[in-house]
N, C-alpha and C positions, 0 to 999 in steps of 0.2 A: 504494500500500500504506500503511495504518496500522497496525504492529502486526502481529497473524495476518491484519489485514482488507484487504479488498479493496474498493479506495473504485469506485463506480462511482456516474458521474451523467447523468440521465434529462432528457428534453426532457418527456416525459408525466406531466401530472400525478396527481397521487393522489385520483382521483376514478373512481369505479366501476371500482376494480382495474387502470385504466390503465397505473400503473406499476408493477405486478408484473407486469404481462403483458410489458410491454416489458422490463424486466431479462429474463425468463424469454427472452424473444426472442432478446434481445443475448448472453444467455450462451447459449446455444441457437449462433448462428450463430459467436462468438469460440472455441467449445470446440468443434465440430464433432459436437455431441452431438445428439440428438431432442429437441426441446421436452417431447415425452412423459417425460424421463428426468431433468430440472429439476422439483426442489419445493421451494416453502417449507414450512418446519419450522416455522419461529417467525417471528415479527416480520412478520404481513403487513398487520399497520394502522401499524407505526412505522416511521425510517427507517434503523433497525438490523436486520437482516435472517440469519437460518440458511437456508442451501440444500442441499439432498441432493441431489446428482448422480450418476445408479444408471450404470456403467459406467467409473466414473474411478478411480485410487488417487490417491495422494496425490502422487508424484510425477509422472504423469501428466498429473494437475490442475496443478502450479505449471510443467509444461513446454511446456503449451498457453497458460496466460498470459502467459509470456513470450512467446511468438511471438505475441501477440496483441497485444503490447506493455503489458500492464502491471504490467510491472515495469522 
């Protein structure tokens, strides 16, 4: 955690959306969610990043990271 953010670091690089695809993956599989239900919002060419996750609230969101461990 930085702040409200959630640092998260990728093997794939940033080259023909490789690494949006693989965050999308990663939180896809840490949050038990559908890949389909992961978007970026903002920031998908920089490495500051908004995500909309359709089926989470807010504390559901920060009780699945913990059990994911990151926090």
């Amino acid at each position: 955690m930085r702040g409200s953010a959630v640092v998260v670091r990728l093997t794939a690089p940033p080259v023909d959306d490789a690494a949006n695809q693989a965050l999308v993956k990663m939180l896809s599989k840490a949050l038990g969610v559908p890949s389909g239900d992961i978007s970026i919002v903002k920031g998908s060419h920089s490495r500051d990043k908004v995500v909309r996750i359709i089926g989470l609230d807010t504390v559901a969101l920060k009780d699945r990271l913990q059990k994911a461990g990151a926090f």
